[in-house]
C-alpha positions as protocol buffer text, in pm:
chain_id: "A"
residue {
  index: 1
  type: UNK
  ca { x: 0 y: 0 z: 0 }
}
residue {
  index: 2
  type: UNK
  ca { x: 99 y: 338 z: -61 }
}
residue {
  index: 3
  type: UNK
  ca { x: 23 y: 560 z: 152 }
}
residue {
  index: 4
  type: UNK
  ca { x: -333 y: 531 z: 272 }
}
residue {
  index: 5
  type: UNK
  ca { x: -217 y: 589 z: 671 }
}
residue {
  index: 6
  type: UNK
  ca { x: -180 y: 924 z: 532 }
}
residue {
  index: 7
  type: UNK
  ca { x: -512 y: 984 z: 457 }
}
residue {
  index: 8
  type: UNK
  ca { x: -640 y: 1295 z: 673 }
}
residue {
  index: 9
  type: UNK
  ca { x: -1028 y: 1344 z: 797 }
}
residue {
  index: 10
  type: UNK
  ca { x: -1129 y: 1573 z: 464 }
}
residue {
  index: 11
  type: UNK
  ca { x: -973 y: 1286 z: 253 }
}
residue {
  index: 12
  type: UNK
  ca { x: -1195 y: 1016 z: 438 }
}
residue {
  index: 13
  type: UNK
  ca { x: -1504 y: 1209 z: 334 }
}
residue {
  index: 14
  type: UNK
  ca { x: -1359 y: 1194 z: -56 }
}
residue {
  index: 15
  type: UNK
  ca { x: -1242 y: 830 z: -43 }
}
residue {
  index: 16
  type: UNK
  ca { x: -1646 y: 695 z: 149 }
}
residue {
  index: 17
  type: UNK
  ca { x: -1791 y: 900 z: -123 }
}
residue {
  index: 18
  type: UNK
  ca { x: -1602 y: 686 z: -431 }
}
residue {
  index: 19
  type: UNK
  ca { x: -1629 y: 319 z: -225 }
}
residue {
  index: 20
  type: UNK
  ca { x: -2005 y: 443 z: -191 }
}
residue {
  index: 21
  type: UNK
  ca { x: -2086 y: 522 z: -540 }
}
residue {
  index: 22
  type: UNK
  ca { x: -1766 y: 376 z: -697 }
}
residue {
  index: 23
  type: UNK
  ca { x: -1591 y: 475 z: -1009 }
}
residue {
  index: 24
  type: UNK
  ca { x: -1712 y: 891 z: -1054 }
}
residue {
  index: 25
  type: UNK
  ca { x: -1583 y: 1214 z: -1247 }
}
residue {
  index: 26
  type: UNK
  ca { x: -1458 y: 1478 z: -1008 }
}
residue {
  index: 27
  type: UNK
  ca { x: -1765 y: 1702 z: -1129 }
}
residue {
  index: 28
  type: UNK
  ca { x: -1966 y: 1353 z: -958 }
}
residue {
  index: 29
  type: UNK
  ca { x: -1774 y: 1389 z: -653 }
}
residue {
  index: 30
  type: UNK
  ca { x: -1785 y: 1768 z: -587 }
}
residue {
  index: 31
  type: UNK
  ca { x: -2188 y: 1691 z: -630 }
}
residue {
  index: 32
  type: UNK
  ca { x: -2151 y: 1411 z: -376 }
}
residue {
  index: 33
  type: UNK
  ca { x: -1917 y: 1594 z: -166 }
}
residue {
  index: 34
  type: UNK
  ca { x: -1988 y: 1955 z: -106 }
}
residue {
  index: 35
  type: UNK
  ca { x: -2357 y: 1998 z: -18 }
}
residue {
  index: 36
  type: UNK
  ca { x: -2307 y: 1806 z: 317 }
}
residue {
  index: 37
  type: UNK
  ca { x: -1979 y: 1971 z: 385 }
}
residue {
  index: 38
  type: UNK
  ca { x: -1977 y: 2297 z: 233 }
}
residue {
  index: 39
  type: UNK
  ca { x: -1674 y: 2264 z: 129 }
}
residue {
  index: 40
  type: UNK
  ca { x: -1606 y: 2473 z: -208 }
}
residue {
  index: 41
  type: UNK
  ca { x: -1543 y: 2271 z: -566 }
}
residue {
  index: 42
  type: UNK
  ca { x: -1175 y: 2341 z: -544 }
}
residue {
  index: 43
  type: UNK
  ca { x: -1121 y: 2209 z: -187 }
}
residue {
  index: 44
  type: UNK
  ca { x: -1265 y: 1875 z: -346 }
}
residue {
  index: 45
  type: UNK
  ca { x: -1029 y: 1904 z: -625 }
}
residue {
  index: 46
  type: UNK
  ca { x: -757 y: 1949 z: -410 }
}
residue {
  index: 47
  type: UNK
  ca { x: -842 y: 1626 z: -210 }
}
residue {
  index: 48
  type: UNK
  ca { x: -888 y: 1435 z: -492 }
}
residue {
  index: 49
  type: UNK
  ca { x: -546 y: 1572 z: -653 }
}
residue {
  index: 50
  type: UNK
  ca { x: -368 y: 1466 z: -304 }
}
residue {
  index: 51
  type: UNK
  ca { x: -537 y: 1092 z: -302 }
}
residue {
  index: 52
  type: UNK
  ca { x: -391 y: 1064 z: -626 }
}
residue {
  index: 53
  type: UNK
  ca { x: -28 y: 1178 z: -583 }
}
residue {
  index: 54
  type: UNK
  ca { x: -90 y: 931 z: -265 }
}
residue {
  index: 55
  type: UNK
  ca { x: -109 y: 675 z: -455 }
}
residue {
  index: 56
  type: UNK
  ca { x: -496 y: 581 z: -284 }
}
residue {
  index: 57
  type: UNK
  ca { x: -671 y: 665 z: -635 }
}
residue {
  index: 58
  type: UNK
  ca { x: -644 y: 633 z: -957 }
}
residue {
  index: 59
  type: UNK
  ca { x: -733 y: 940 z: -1236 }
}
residue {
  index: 60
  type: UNK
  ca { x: -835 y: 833 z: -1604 }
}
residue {
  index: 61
  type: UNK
  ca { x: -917 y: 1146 z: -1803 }
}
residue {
  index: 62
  type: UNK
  ca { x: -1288 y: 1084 z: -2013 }
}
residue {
  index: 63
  type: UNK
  ca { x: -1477 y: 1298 z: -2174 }
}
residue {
  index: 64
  type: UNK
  ca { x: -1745 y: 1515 z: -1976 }
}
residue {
  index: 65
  type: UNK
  ca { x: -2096 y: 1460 z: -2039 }
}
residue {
  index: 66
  type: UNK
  ca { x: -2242 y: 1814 z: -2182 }
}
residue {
  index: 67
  type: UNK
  ca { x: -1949 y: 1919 z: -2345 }
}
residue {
  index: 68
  type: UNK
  ca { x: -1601 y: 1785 z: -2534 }
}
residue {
  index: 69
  type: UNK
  ca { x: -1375 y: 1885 z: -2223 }
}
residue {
  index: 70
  type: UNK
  ca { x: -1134 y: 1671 z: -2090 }
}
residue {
  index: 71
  type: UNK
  ca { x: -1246 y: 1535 z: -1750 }
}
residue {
  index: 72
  type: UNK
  ca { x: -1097 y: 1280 z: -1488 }
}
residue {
  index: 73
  type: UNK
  ca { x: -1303 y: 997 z: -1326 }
}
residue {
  index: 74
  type: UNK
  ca { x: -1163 y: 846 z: -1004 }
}
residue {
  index: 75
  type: UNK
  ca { x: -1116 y: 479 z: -909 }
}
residue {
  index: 76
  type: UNK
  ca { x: -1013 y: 378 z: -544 }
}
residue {
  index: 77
  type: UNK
  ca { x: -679 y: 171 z: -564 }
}
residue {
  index: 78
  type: UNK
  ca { x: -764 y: 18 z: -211 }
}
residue {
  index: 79
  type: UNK
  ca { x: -1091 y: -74 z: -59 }
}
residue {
  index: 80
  type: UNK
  ca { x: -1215 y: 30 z: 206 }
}
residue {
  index: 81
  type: UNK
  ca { x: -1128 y: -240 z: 441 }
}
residue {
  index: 82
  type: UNK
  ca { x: -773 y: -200 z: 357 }
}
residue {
  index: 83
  type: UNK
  ca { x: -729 y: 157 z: 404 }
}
residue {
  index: 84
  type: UNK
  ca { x: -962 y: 49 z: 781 }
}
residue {
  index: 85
  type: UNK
  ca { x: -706 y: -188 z: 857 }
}
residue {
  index: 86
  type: UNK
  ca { x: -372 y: 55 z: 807 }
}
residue {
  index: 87
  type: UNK
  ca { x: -535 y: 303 z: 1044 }
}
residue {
  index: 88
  type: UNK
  ca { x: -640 y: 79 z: 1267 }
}
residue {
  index: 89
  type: UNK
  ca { x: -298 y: -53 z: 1319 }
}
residue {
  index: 90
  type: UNK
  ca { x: -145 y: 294 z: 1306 }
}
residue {
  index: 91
  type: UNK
  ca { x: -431 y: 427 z: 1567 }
}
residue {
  index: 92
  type: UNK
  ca { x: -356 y: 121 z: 1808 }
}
residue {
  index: 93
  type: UNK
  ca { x: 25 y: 181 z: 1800 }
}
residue {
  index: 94
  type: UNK
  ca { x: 0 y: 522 z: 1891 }
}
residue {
  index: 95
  type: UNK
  ca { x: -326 y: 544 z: 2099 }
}
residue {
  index: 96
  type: UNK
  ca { x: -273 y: 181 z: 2271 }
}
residue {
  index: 97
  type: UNK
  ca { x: 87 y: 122 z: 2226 }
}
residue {
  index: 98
  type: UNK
  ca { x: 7 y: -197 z: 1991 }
}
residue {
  index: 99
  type: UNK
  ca { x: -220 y: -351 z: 2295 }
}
residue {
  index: 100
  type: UNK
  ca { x: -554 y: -456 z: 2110 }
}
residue {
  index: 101
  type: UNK
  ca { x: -750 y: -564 z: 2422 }
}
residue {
  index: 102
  type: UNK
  ca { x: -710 y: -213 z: 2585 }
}
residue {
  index: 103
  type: UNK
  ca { x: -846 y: -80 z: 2273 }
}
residue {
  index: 104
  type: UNK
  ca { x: -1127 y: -345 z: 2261 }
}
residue {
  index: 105
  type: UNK
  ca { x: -1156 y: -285 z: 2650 }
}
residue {
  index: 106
  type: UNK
  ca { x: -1246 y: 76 z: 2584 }
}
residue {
  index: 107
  type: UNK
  ca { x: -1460 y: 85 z: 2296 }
}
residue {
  index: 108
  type: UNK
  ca { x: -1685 y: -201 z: 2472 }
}
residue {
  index: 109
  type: UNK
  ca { x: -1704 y: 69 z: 2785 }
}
residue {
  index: 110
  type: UNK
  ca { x: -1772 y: 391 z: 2534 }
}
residue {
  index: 111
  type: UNK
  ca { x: -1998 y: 245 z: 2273 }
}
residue {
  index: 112
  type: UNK
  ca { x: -2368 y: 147 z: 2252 }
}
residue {
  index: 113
  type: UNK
  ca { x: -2361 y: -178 z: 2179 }
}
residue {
  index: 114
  type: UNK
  ca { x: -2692 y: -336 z: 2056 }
}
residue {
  index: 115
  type: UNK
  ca { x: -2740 y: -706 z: 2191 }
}
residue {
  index: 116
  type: UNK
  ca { x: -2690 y: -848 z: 1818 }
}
residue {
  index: 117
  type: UNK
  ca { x: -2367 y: -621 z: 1785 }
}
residue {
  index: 118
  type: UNK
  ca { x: -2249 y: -784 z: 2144 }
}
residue {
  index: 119
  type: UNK
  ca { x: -2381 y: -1102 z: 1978 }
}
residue {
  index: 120
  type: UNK
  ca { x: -2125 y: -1012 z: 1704 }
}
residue {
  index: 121
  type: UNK
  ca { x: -1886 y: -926 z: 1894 }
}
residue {
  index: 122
  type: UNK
  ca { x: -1849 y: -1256 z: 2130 }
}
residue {
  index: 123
  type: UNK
  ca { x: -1823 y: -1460 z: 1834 }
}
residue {
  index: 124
  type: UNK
  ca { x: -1598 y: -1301 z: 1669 }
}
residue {
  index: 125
  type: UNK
  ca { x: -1382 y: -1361 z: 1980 }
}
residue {
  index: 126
  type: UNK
  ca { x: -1452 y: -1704 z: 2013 }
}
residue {
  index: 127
  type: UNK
  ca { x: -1353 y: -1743 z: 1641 }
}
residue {
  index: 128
  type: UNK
  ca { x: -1035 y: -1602 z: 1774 }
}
């Protein structure tokens, strides 16, 4: 992998928008993107220009819709679960110094848990 433990909060937003609606132009994702963060088009831009030189997406230039303009559409190079599982990692080495049970520990004593995600939860650890 690249360098998806790089990804900041704004780039999360970009990157659940594309593994949500999958392959989309930038015009697509600044539509997606901007009316539930008010960000401005070129923020968006910017994020998706940064994900690229990241090496987390991938830019193929099209053709736009209305007009003969160049335009690039954007293609996740990782899915979700593997960009989950680098900051998890990175988020339990710094936060829990690599000790998975304290993390566990304290998101069992923060969180809501339903009785189906508890349910969940205990088998996964038994699986263990």
């Amino acid at each position: 992998m690249n360098n998806p433990e790089k990804i900041s909060e704004a780039e999360w937003k970009v990157m659940h928008t594309l593994w949500n609606k999958g392959r989309l132009s930038s015009n697509d994702v600044i539509a997606e993107v901007v009316p539930e963060t008010g960000w401005s088009p070129n923020t968006v831009r910017t994020l998706l220009t940064r994900l690229t030189e990241k090496g987390v997406l991938r830019a193929d230039k099209g053709r736009g819709k209305e007009k003969d303009y160049p335009l690039c559409f954007y293609t996740p190079l990782y899915t979700r679960e593997e960009c989950e599982a680098v900051h998890v990692q990175s988020f339990l080495a710094k936060v829990f110094e690599g000790d998975a049970s304290r993390l566990l520990a304290h998101f069992v004593r923060e969180t809501s848990l339903t009785p189906e995600q508890i349910a969940e939860l205990r088998k996964q650890l038994d699986e263990i």
